[in-house]
C-alpha positions in Angstrom: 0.0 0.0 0.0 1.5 3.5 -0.8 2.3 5.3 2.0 1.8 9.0 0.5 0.0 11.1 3.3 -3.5 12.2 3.1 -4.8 15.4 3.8 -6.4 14.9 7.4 -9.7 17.4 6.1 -9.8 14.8 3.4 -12.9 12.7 4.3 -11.4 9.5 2.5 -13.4 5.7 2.7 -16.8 7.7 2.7 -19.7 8.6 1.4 -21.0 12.6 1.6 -24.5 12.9 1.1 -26.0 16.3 -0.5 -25.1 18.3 -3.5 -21.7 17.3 -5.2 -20.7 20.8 -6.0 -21.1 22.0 -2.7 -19.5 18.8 -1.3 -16.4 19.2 -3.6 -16.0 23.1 -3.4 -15.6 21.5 0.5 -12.7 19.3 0.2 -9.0 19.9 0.1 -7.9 21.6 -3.3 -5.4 19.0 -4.9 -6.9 16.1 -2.8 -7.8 13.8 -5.0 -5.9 11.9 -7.4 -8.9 10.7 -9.9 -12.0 11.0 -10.3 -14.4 9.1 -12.1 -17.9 9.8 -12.8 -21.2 9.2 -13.9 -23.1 12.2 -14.4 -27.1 12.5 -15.7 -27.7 11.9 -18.7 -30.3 13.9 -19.4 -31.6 11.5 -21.9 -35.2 13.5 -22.7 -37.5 10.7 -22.7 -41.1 11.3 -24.1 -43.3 9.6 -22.1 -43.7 5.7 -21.6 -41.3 3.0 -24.0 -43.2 -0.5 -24.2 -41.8 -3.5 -26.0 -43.6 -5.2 -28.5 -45.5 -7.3 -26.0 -46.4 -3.7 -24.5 -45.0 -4.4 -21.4 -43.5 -1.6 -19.6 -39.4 -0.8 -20.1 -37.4 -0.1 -17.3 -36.0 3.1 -18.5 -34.3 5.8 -17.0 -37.1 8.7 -15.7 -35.9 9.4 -12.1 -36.1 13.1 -11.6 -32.6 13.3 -10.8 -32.3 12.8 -14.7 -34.6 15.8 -15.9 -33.4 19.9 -16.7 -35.5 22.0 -18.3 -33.7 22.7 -21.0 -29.9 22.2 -22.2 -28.8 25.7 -21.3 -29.7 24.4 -18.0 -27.9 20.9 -18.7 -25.1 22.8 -19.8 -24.8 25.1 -16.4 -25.1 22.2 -14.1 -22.3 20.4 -16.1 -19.8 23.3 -16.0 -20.8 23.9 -12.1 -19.4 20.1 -11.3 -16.9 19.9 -14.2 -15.4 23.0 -12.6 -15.4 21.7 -8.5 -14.1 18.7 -9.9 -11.0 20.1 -11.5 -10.1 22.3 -8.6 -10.1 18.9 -6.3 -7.9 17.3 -8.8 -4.0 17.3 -8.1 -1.8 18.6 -11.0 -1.1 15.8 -12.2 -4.6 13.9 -11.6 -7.0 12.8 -14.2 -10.8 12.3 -15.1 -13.6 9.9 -16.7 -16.5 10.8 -17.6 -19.1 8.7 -19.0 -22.5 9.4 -21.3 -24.1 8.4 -24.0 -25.1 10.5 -27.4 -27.5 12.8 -25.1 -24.6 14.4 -22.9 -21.0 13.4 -23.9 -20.3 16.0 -26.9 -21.8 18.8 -24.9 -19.2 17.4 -21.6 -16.9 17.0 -24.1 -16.6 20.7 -25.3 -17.4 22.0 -21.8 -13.9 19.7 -20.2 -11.9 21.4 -23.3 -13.4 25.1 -21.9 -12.2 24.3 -18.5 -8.8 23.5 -19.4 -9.0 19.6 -18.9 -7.0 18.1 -21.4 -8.5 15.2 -23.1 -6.5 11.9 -23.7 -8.4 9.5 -25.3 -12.3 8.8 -25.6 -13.0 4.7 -24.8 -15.8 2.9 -26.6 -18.2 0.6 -24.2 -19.5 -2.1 -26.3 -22.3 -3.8 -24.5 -22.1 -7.1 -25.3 -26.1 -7.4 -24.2 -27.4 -4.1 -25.1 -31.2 -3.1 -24.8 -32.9 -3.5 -28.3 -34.4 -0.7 -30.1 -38.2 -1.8 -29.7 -39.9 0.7 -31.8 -37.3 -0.3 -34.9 -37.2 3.4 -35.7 -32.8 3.8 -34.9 -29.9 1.6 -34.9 -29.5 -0.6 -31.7 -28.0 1.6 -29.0 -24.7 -0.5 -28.0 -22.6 1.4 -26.3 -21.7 4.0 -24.4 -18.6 6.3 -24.5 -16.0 7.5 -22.0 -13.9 10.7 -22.3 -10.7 10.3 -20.0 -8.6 13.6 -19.6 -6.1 15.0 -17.4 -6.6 18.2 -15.8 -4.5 20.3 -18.0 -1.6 19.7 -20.9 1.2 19.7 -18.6 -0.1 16.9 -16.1 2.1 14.0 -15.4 -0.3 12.1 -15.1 -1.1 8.2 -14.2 -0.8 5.6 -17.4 -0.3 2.0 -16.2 0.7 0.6 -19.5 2.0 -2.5 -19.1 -0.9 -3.7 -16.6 -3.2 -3.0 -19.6 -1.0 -5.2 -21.7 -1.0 -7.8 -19.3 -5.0 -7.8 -19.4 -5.4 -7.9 -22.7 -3.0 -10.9 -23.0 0.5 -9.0 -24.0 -1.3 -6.8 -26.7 -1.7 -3.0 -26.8 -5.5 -2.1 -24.7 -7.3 -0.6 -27.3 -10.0 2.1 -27.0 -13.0 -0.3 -27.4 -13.8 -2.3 -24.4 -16.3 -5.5 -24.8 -18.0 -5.2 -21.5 -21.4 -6.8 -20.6 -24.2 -4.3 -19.0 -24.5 -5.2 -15.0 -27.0 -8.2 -14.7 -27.2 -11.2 -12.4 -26.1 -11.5 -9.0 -24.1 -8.2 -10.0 -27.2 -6.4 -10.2 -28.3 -4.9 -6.6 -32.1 -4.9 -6.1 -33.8 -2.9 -3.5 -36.7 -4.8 -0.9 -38.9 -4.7 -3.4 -36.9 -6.7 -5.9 -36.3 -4.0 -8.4 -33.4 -2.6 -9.5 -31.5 -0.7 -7.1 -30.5 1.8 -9.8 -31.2 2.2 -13.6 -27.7 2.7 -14.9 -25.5 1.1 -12.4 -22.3 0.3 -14.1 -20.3 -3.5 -14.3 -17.5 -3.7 -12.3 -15.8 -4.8 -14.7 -15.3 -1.3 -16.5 -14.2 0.6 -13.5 -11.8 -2.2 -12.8 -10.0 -1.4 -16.0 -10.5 2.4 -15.5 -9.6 2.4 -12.2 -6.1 -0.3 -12.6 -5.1 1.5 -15.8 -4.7 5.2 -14.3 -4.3 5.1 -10.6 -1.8 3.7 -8.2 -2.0 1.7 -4.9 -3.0 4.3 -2.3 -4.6 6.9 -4.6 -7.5 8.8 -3.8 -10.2 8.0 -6.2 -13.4 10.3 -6.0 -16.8 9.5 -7.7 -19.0 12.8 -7.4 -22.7 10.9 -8.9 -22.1 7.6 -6.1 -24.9 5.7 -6.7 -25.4 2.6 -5.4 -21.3 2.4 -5.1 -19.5 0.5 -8.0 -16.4 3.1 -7.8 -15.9 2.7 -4.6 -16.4 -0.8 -4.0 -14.0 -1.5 -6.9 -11.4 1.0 -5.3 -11.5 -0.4 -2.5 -11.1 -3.6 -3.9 -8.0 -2.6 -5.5 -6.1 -0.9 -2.4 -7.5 2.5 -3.9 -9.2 5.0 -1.2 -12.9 6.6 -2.3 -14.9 9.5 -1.9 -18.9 9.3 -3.1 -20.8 12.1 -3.0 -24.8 11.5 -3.4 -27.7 12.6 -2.9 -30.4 10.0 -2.6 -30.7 7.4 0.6 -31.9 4.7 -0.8 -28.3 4.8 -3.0 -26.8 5.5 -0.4 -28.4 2.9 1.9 -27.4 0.4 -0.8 -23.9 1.2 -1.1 -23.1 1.4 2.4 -24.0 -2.5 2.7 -22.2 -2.9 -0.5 -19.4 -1.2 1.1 -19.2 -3.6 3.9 -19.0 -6.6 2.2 -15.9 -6.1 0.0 -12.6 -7.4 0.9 -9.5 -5.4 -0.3 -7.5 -7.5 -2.6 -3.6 -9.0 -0.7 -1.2 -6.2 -0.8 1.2 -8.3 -2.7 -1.3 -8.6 -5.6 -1.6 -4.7 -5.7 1.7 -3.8 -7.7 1.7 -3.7 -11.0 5.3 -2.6 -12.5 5.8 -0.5 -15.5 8.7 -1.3 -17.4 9.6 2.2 -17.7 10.2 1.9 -13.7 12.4 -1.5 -13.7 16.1 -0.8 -13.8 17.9 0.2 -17.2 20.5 -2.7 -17.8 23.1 -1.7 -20.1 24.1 -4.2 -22.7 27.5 -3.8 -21.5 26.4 -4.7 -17.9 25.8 -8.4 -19.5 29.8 -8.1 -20.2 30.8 -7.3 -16.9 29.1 -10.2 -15.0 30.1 -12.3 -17.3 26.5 -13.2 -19.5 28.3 -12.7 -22.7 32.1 -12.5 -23.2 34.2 -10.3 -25.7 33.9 -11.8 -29.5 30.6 -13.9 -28.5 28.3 -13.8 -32.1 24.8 -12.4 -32.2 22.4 -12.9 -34.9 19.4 -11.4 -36.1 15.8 -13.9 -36.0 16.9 -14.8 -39.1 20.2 -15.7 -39.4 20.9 -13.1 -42.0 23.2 -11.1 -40.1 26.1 -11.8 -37.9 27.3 -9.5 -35.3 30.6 -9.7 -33.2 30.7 -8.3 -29.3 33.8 -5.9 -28.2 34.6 -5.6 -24.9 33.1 -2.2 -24.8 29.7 -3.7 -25.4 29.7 -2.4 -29.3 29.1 -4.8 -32.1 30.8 -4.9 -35.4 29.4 -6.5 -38.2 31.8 -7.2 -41.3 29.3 -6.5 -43.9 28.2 -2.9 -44.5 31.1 -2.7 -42.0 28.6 -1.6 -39.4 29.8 -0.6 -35.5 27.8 0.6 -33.1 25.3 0.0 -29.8 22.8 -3.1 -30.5 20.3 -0.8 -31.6 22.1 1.4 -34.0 23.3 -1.5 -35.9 20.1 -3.3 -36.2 18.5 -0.2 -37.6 21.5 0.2 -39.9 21.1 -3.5 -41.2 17.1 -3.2 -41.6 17.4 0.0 -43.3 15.0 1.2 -40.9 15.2 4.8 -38.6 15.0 2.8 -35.3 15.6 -0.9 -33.7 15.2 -2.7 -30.2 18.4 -4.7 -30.2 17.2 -6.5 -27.1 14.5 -8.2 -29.2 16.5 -8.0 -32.8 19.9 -9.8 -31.6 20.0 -13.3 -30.7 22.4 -15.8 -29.2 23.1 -19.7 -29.1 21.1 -20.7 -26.1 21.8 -24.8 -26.0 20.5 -25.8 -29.2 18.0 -22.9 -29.6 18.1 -18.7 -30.4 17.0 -16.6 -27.6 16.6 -12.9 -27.7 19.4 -11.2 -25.5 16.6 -9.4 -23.7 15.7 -13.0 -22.1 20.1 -12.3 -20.1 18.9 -8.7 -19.4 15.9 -10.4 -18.0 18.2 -12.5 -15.9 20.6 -10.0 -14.8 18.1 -7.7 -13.6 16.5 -10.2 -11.4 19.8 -11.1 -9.9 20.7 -7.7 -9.2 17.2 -7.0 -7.8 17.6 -10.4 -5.7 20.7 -8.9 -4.2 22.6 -12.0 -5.7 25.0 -9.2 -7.8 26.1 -5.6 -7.2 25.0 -3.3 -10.1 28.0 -1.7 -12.1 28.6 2.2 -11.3 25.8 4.3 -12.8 22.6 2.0 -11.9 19.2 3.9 -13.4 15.8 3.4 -14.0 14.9 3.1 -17.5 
């Protein structure tokens, strides 16, 4: 668990009931580290949607969701765009969430305010709602608009875990998620549902693991019945909900309850911009690779000789450089990762040098070998 201080006027692990703008304008400027949230939609519903067996939908008409008119949308959402960015650190970040009714007028109003946005994410519901009346394209998704609070923000991008969930490829900006049903879905005494639009867990997990860290303050200023924070809490992250109604809140405080933090030693997810820069002349000096060992590229096109300085020479083109530069030189190409381009005789197979980086690192780490003079992080 990080051990960053808190603010002690910070009301972290808690739920503030009333008015969100008020409650922010309250806390700590610079408190909080991320902030995610589900705002009204305003979605403008007509009167009553039936299916075709006129039954009754369950659709979203709880006053909460109603303005009289898109100027007065447009007011509230700069009022709470606005608190929201002053409780944000420098270098913290947002999410917003909407469908076609709101997001392009949060969009523009986040770009007024000086957020600056990163990417928007696609949320493809896998089991959307279908369009009874047969008069529009199937509504399937929903989209998100993640943003830092300005240009210059440093802010949180856990890369790697991303990669890691999406089995060693890049995340991309559409996310197949089913909408919350099951046991998922909380239900009030009388059976129904607790709330119309409570959200999966599953898509704050990935919000919340891809830009926070262990420790972070994550604030949700439209609670609910709770998904943000019982997912934050979940993942060693503290919360702050801010609502207004107690029967959400009522909900989400027994939610609350009932979810166990996940092991601290599951928590840690490393980026390999943080792990320690190994040299390639490092695998010289503890003795990996010795002076005149041959490299070659996946193929077995290109030979390469090591000097004792950690260079490589290669006779044709009459090449010399670092791993990288030579590769690139070979491949005609502006750039190369040696560590993945050179190979060595590894019993009777090639194996990327990067797999006796690998190696050395962990040693090091492990304490089993002193780093050469100049240790970094990459």
């Amino acid at each position: 668990m990080s051990s960053q201080k808190k603010n002690k006027s910070t009301p972290i692990d808690t739920i503030l009931k009333g008015d969100c703008v008020k409650h922010m304008k309250s806390l700590p400027k610079g408190s909080v580290d991320l902030i995610f949230a589900d705002p009204p939609y305003n979605l403008q519903l007509g009167g009553d949607l039936h299916r075709p067996n006129n039954s009754k939908v369950d659709a979203v008409d709880d006053h909460w969701d109603q303005f009289d008119s898109f100027k007065a949308y447009d007011k509230f959402t700069r009022e709470w765009l606005s608190a929201a960015r002053d409780t944000l650190k420098d270098d913290g970040a947002i999410w917003v969430i909407g469908s076609y009714h709101n997001i392009f007028r949060m969009g523009a109003i986040l770009q007024d305010l000086g957020y600056w946005i990163l990417n928007d994410v696609i949320w493809r519901k896998t089991n959307p709602m279908p369009n009874f009346r047969g008069r529009r394209f199937t509504n399937a998704h929903e989209t998100m608009i993640w943003a830092a609070k300005s240009e210059k923000s440093k802010y949180t991008f856990n890369y790697d875990a991303m990669k890691a969930l999406n089995e060693d490829l890049q995340m991309r900006s559409d996310w197949f998620i089913p909408l919350c049903t099951g046991t998922e879905r909380l239900k009030n005494e009388q059976g129904a549902k607790a709330h119309p639009t409570q959200k999966p867990e599953a898509l704050l997990h990935r919000v919340i693991l891809s830009s926070s860290k262990p420790g972070d303050v994550v604030l949700d200023p439209f609670f609910g019945t709770g998904t943000t924070g019982a997912v934050a809490k979940k993942l060693g992250r503290h919360y702050i909900g801010i609502e207004r109604e107690n029967d959400y809140i009522k909900a989400a405080t027994k939610r609350l309850k009932a979810v166990k933090p996940c092991a601290e030693n599951t928590l840690s997810v490393m980026s390999k911009r943080e792990q320690m820069r190994i040299p390639f002349g490092w695998l010289l000096e503890h003795g990996y690779l010795e002076p005149g060992a041959q490299l070659v590229d996946p193929k077995g096109n290109h030979t390469a000789s090591v000097a004792v300085d950690g260079s490589l020479s290669v006779t044709e083109g009459n090449h010399r450089g670092s791993i990288h530069k030579v590769g690139a030189a070979l491949q005609n190409a502006p750039s190369c990762n040696g560590w993945t381009y050179w190979h060595y005789q590894d019993g009777d197979k090639l194996s990327p040098i990067d797999t006796l980086r690998q190696q050395l690192r962990q040693t090091i780490e492990n304490g089993s070998a002193a780093p050469p003079q100049g240790t970094t992080l990459q």
